[in-house]
PASEBA-1860 file (N, C-alpha, C; in nm, 3 decimals):
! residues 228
1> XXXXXXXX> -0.730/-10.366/4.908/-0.848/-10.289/4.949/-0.852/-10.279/5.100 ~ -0.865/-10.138/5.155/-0.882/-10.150/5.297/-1.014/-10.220/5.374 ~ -0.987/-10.266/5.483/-1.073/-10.358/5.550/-1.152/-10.223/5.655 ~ -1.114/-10.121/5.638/-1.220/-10.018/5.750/-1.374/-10.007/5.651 ~ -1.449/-10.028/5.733/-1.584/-10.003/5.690/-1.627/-9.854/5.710 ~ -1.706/-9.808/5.560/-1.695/-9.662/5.544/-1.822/-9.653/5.624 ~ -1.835/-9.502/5.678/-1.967/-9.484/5.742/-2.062/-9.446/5.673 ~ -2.215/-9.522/5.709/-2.344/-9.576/5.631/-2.432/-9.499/5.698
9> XXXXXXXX> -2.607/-9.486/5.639/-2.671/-9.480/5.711/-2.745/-9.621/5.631 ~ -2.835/-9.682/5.756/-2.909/-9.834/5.691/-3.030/-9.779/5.708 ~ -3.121/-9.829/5.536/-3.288/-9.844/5.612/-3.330/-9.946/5.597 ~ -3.436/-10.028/5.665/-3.478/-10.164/5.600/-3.620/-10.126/5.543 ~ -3.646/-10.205/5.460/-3.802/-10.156/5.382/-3.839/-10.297/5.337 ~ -3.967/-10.315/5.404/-4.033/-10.458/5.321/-4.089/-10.440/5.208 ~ -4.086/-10.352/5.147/-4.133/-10.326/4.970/-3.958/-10.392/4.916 ~ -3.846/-10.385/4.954/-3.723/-10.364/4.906/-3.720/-10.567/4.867
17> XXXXXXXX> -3.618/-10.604/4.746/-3.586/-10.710/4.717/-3.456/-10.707/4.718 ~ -3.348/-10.646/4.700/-3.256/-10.632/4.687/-3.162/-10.481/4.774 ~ -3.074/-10.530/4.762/-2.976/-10.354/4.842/-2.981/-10.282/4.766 ~ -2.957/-10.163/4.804/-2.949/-10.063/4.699/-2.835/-9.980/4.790 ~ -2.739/-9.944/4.743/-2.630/-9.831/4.788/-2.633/-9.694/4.712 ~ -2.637/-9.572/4.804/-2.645/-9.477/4.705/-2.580/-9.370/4.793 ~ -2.463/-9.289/4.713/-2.376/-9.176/4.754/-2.451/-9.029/4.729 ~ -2.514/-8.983/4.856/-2.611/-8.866/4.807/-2.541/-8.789/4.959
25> XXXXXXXX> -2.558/-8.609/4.921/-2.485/-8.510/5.010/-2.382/-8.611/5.093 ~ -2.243/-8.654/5.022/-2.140/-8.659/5.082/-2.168/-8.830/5.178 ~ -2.251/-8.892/5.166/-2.286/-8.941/5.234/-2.380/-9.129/5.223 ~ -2.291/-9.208/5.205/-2.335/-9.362/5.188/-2.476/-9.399/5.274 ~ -2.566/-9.413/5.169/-2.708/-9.482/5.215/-2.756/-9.606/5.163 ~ -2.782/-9.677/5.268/-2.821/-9.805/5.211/-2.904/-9.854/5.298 ~ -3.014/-9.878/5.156/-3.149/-9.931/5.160/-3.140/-10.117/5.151 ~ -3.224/-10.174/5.267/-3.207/-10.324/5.193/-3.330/-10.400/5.289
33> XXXXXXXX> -3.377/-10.456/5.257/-3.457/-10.557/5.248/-3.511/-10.616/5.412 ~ -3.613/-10.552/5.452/-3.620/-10.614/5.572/-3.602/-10.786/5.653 ~ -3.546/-10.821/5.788/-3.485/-10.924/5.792/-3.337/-10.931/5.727 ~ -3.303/-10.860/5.633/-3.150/-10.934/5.587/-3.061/-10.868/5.696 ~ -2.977/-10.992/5.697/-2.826/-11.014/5.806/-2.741/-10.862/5.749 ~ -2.738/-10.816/5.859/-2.642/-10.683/5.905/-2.482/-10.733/5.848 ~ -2.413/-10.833/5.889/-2.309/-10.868/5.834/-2.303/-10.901/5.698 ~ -2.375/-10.962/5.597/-2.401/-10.985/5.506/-2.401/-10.823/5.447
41> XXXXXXXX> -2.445/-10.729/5.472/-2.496/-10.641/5.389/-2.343/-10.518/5.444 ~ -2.252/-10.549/5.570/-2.175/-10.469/5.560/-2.054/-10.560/5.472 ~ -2.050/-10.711/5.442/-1.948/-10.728/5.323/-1.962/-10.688/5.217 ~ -2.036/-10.672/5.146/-2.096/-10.645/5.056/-2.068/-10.442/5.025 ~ -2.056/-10.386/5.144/-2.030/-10.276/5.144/-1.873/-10.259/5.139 ~ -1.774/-10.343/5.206/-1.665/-10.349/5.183/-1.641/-10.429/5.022 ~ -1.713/-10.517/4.956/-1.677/-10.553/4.817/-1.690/-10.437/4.771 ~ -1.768/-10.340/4.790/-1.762/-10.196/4.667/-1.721/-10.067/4.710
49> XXXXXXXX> -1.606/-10.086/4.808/-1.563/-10.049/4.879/-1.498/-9.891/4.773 ~ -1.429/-9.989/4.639/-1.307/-9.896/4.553/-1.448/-9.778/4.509 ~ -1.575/-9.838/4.472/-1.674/-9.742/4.403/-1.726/-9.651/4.497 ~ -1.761/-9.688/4.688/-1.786/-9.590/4.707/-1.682/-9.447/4.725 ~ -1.593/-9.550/4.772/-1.474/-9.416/4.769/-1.435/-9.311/4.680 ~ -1.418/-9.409/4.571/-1.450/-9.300/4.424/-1.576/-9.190/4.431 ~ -1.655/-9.223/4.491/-1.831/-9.147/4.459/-1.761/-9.011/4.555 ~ -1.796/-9.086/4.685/-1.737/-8.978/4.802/-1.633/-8.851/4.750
57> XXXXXXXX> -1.486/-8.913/4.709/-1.473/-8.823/4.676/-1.467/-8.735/4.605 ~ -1.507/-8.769/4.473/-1.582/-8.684/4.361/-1.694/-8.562/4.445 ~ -1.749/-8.591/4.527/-1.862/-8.535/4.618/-1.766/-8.392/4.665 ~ -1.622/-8.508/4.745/-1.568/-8.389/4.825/-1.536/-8.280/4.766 ~ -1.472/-8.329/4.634/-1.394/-8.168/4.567/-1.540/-8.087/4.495 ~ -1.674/-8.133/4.543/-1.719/-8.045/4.453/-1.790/-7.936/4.607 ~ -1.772/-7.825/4.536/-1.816/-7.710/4.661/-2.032/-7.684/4.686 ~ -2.070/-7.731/4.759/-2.222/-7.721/4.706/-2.284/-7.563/4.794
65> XXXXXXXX> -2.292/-7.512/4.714/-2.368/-7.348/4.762/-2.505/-7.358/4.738 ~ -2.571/-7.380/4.869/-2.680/-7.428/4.942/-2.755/-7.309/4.936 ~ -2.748/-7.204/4.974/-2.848/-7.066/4.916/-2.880/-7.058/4.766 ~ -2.723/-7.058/4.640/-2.744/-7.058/4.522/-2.893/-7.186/4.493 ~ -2.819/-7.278/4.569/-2.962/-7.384/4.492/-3.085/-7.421/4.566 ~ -3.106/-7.307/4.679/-3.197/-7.248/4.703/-3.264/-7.401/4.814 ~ -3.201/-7.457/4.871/-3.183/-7.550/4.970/-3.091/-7.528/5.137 ~ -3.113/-7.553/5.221/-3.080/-7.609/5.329/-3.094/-7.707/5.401
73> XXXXXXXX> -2.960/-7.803/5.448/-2.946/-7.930/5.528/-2.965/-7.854/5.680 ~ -3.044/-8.003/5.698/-3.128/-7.922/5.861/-3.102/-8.113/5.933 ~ -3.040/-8.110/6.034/-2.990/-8.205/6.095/-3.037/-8.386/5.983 ~ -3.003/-8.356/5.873/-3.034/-8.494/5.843/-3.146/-8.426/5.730 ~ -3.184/-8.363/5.725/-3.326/-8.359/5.601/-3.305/-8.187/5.535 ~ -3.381/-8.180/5.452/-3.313/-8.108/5.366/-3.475/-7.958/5.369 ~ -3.494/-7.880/5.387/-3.529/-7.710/5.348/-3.523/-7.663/5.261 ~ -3.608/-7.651/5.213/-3.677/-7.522/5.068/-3.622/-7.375/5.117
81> XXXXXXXX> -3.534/-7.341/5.031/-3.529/-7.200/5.067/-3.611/-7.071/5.007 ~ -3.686/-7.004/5.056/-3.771/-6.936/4.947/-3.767/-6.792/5.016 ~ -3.643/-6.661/4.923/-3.650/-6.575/4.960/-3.751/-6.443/4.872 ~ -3.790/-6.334/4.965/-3.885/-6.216/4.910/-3.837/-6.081/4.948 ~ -3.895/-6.017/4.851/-3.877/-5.879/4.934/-3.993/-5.830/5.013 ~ -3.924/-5.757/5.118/-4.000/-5.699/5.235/-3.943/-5.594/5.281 ~ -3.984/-5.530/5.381/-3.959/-5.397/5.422/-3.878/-5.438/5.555 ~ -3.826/-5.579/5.563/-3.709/-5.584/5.665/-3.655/-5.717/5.630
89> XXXXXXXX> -3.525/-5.759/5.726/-3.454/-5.836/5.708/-3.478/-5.910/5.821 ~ -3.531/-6.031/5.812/-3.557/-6.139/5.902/-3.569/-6.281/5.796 ~ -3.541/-6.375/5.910/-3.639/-6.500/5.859/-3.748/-6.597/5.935 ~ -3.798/-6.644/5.865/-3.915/-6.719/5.939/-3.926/-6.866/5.886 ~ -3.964/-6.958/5.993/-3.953/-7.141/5.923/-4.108/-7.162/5.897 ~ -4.147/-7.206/5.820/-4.282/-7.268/5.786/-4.250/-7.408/5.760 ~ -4.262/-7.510/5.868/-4.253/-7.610/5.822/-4.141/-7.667/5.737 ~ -4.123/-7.722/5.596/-4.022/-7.771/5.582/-3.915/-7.660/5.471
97> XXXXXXXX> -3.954/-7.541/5.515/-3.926/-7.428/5.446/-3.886/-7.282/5.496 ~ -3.783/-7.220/5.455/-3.749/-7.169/5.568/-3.723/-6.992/5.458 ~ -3.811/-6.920/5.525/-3.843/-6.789/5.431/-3.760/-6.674/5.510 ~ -3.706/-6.618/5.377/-3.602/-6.530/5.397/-3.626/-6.374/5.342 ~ -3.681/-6.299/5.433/-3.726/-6.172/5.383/-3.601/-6.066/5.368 ~ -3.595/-5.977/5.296/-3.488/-5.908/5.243/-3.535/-5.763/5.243 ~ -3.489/-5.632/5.338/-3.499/-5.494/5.306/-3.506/-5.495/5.155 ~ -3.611/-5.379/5.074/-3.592/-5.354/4.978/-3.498/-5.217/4.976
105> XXXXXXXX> -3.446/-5.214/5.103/-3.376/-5.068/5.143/-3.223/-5.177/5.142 ~ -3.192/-5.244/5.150/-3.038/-5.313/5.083/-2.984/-5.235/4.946 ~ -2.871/-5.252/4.978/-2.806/-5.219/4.892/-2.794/-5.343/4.771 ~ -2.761/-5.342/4.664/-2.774/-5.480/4.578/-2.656/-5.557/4.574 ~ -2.542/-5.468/4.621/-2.426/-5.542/4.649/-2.417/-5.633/4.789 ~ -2.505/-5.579/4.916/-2.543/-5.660/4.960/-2.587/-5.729/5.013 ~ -2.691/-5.809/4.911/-2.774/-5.875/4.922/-2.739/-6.018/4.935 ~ -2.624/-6.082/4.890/-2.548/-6.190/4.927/-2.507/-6.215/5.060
113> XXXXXXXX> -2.470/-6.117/5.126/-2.439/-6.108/5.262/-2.557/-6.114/5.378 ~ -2.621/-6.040/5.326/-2.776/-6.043/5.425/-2.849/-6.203/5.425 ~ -2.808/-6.239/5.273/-2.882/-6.415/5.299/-2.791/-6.492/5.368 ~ -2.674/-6.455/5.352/-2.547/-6.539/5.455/-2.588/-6.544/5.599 ~ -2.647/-6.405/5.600/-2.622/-6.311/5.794/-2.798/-6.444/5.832 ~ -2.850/-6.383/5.735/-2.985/-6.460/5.841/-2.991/-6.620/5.820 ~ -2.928/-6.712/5.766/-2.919/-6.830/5.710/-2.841/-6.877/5.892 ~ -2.698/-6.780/5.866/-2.619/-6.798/5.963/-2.757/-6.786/6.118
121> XXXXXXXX> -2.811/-6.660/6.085/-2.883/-6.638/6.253/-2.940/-6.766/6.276 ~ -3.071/-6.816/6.146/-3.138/-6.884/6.151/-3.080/-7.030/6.235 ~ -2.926/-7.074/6.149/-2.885/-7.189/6.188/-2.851/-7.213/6.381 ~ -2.787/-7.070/6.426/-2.732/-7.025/6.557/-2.852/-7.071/6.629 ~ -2.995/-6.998/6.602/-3.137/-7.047/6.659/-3.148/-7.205/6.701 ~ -3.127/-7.261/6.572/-3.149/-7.406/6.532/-3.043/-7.479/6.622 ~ -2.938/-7.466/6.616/-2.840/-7.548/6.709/-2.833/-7.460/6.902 ~ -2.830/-7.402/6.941/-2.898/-7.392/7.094/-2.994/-7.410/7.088
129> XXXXXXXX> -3.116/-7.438/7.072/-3.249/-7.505/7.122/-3.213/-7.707/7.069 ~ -3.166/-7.690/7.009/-3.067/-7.850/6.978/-3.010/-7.894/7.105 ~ -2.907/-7.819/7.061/-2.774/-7.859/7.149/-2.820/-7.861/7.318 ~ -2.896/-7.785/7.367/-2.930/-7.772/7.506/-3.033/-7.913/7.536 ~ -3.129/-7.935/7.447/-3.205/-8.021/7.446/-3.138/-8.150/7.484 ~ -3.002/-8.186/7.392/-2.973/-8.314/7.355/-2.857/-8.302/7.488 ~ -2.790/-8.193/7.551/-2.701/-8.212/7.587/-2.814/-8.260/7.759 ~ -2.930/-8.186/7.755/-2.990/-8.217/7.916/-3.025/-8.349/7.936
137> XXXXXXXX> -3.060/-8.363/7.843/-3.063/-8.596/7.788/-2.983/-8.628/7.799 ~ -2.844/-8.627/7.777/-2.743/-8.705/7.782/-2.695/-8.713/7.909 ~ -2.657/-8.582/7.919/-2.596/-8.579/8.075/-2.704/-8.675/8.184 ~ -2.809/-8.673/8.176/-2.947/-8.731/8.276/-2.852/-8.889/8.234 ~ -2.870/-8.958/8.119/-2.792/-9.066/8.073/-2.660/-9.092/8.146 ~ -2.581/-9.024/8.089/-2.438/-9.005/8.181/-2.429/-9.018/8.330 ~ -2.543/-8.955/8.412/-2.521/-8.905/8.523/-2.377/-8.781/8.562 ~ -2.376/-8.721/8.446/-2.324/-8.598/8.446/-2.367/-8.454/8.480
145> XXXXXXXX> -2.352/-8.351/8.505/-2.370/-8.250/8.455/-2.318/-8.108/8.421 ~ -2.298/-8.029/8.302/-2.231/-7.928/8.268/-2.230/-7.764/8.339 ~ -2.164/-7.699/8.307/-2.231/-7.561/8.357/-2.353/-7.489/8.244 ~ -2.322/-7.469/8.161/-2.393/-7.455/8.076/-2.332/-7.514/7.904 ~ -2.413/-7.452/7.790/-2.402/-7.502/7.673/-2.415/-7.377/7.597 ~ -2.312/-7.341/7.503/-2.322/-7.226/7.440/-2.248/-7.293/7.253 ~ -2.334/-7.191/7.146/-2.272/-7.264/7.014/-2.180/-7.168/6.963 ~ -2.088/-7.196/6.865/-1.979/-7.093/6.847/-1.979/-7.096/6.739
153> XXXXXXXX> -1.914/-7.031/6.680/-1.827/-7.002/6.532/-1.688/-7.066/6.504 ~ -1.659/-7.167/6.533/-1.571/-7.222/6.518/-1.503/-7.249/6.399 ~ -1.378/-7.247/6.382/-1.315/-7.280/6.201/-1.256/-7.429/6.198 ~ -1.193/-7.466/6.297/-1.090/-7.572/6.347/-1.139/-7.732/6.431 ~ -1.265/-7.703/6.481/-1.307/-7.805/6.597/-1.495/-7.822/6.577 ~ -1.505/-7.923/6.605/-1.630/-7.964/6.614/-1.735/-7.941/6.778 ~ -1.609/-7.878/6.870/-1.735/-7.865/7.038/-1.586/-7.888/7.119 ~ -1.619/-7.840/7.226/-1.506/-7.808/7.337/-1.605/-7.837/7.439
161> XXXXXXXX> -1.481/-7.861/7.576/-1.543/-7.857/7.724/-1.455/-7.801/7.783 ~ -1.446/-7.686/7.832/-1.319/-7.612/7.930/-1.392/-7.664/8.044 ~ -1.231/-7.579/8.150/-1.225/-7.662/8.309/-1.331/-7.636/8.380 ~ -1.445/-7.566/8.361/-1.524/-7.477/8.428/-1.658/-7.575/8.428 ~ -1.648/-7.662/8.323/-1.778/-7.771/8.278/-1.868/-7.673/8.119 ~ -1.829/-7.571/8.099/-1.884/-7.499/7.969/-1.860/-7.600/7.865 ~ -2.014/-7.635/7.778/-1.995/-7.729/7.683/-2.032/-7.613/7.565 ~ -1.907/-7.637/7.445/-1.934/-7.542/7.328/-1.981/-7.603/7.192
169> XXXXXXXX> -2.009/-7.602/7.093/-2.061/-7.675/7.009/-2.031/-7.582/6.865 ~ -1.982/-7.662/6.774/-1.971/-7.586/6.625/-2.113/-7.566/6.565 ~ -2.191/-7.457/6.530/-2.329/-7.444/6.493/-2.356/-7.535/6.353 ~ -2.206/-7.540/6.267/-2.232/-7.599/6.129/-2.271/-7.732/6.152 ~ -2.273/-7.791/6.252/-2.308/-7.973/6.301/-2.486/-7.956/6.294 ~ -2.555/-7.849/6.290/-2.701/-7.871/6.238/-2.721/-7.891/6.083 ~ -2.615/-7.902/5.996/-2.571/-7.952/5.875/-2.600/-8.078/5.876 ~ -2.532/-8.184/6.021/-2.502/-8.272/5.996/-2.623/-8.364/5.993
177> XXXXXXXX> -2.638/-8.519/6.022/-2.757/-8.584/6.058/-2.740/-8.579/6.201 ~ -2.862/-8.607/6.261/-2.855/-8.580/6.395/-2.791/-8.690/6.474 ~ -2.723/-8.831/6.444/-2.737/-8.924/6.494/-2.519/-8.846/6.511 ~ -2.497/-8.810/6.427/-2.332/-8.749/6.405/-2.325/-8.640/6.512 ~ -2.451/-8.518/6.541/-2.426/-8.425/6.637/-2.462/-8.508/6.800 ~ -2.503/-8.623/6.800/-2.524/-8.646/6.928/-2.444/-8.753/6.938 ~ -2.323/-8.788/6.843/-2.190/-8.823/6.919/-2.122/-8.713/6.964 ~ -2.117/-8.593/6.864/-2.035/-8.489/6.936/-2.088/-8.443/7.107
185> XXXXXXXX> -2.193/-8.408/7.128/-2.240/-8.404/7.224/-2.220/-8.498/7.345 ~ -2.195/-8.600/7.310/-2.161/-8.713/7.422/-1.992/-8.706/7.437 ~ -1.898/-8.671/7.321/-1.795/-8.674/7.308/-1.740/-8.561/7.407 ~ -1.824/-8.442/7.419/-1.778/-8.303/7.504/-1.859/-8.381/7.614 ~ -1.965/-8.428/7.661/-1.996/-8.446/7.791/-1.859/-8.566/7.887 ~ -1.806/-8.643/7.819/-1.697/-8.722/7.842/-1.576/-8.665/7.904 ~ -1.543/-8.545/7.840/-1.446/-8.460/7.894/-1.473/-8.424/8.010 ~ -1.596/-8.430/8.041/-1.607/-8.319/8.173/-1.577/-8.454/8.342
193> XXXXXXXX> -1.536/-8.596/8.264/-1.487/-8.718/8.360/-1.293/-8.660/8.257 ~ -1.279/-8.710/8.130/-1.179/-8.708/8.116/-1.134/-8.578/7.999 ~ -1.021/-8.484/8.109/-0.979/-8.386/7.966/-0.875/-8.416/7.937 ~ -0.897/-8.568/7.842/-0.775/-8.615/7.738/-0.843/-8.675/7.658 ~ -0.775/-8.729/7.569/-0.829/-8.830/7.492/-0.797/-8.987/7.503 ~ -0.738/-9.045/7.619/-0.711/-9.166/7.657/-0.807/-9.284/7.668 ~ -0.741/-9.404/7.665/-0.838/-9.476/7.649/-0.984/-9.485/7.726 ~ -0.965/-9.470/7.885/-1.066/-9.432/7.901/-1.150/-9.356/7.868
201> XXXXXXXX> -1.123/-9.228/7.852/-1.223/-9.153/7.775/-1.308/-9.167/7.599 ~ -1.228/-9.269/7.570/-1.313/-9.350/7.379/-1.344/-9.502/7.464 ~ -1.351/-9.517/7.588/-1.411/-9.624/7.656/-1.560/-9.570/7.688 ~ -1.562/-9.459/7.792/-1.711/-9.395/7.823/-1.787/-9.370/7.701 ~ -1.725/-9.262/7.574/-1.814/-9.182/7.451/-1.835/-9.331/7.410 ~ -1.771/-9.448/7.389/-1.864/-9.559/7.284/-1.922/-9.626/7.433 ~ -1.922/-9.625/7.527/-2.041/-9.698/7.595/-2.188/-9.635/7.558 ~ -2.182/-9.479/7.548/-2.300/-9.418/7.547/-2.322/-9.348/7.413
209> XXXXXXXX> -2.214/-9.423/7.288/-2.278/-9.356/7.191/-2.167/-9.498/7.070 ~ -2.308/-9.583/7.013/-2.223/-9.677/6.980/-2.174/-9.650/6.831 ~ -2.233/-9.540/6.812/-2.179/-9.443/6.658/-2.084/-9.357/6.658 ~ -1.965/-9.403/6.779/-1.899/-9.305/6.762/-1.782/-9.295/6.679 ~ -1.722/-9.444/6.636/-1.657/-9.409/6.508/-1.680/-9.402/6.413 ~ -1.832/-9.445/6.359/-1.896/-9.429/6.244/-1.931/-9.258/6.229 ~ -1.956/-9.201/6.354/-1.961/-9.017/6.306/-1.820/-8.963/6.277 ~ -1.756/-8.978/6.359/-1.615/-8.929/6.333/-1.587/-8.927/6.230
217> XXXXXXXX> -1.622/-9.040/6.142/-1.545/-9.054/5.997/-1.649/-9.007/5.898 ~ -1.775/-9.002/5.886/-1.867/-8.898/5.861/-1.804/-8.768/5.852 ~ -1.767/-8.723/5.988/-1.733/-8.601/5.970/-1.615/-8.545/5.915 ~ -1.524/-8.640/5.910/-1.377/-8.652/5.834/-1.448/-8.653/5.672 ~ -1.500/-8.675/5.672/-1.599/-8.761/5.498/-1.612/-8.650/5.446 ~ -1.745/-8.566/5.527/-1.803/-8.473/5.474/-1.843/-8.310/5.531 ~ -1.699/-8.266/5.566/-1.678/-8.163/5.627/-1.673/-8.013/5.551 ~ -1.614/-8.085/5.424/-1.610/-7.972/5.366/-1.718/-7.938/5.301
225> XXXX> -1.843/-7.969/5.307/-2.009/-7.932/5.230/-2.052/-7.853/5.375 ~ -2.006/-7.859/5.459/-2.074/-7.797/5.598/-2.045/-7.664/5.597 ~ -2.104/-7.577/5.515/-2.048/-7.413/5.490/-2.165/-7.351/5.428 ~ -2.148/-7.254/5.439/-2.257/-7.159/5.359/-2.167/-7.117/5.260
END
């Protein structure tokens, strides 16, 4: 059995008597007992090490179409999707719900595409008012600073830093939990001291982000649910 510890999220709860482990969106959660020893509760995660792996990837090969089931993952918590017809194509967030109006002047073929197009706008919204936020915090942290922050469409990479100081960001990371997009974020602010990946540079990203191999492998985990 391998000795790498899979990546968790922990809650403690004083109602709780016991751990509880549970494989939900791609992703190991464990609940346990306020006061109990952190080491204690990550052996225990390596004894069931063969079951979560099994769970996970049962998870991976399955494809989850997040419009069909009428849901969206929003940095860590999850959106009601509730679409209508209207006399245009926009969307609007109410709280933990995010409403998707539809031309009744569409064509019916497509109408799949239009929930793609504004899901997609909606998310683009959601990650620059993010990404700018978290990246002006960090850098203040760092004592860095970028030229600007722009989000992309990316197929291949999770965020870039070209020579110029431009920090780029994959929009599908508002999928992720937020604690995973603000390693990436620290990971591109790093570049802008080192553009390699040498030791110094996984010396700075874990001084200022002590989750940074626990996201990485998150995102290795559960990459392929990050899609419309």
């Amino acid at each position: 059995m391998s000795s790498e510890l899979p990546a968790y999220q922990l809650k403690f709860s004083a109602k709780r008597r016991s751990i509880q482990l549970k494989i939900q969106a791609g992703q190991l959660w464990v609940s346990a007992p306020t006061g109990c020893d952190p080491q204690f509760i990550q052996q225990l995660i390596l004894q069931k090490k063969d079951w979560i792996d099994k769970h996970l990837q049962q998870q991976s090969q399955e494809r989850t179409d997040w419009i069909a089931q009428r849901r969206l993952p929003l940095f860590g918590d999850t959106l009601a999707l509730k679409i209508v017809e209207d006399s245009v194509n926009q969307f609007s967030l109410d709280g933990d719900c995010l409403w998707l109006q539809l031309s009744h002047r569409n064509k019916a073929q497509s109408q799949q595409k239009w929930l793609e197009k504004l899901v997609t706008e909606f998310y683009l919204q959601q990650a620059q008012l993010w990404f700018e936020q978290q990246v002006h915090q960090d850098q203040q942290r760092m004592q860095l600073q970028c030229r600007s922050v722009r989000v992309c469409n990316f197929k291949a990479k999770w965020g870039s830093c070209d020579s110029s100081g431009v920090l780029s960001f994959n929009w599908r990371l508002v999928m992720a939990p937020q604690w995973v997009a603000r390693y990436v974020v620290v990971h591109e602010l790093a570049h802008l001291v080192h553009m390699d990946h040498s030791k110094a540079f996984w010396t700075l990203v874990e001084r200022f982000n002590s989750d940074a191999a626990k996201a990485r492998l998150w995102l290795k985990q559960n990459q392929h649910w990050m899609r419309l």
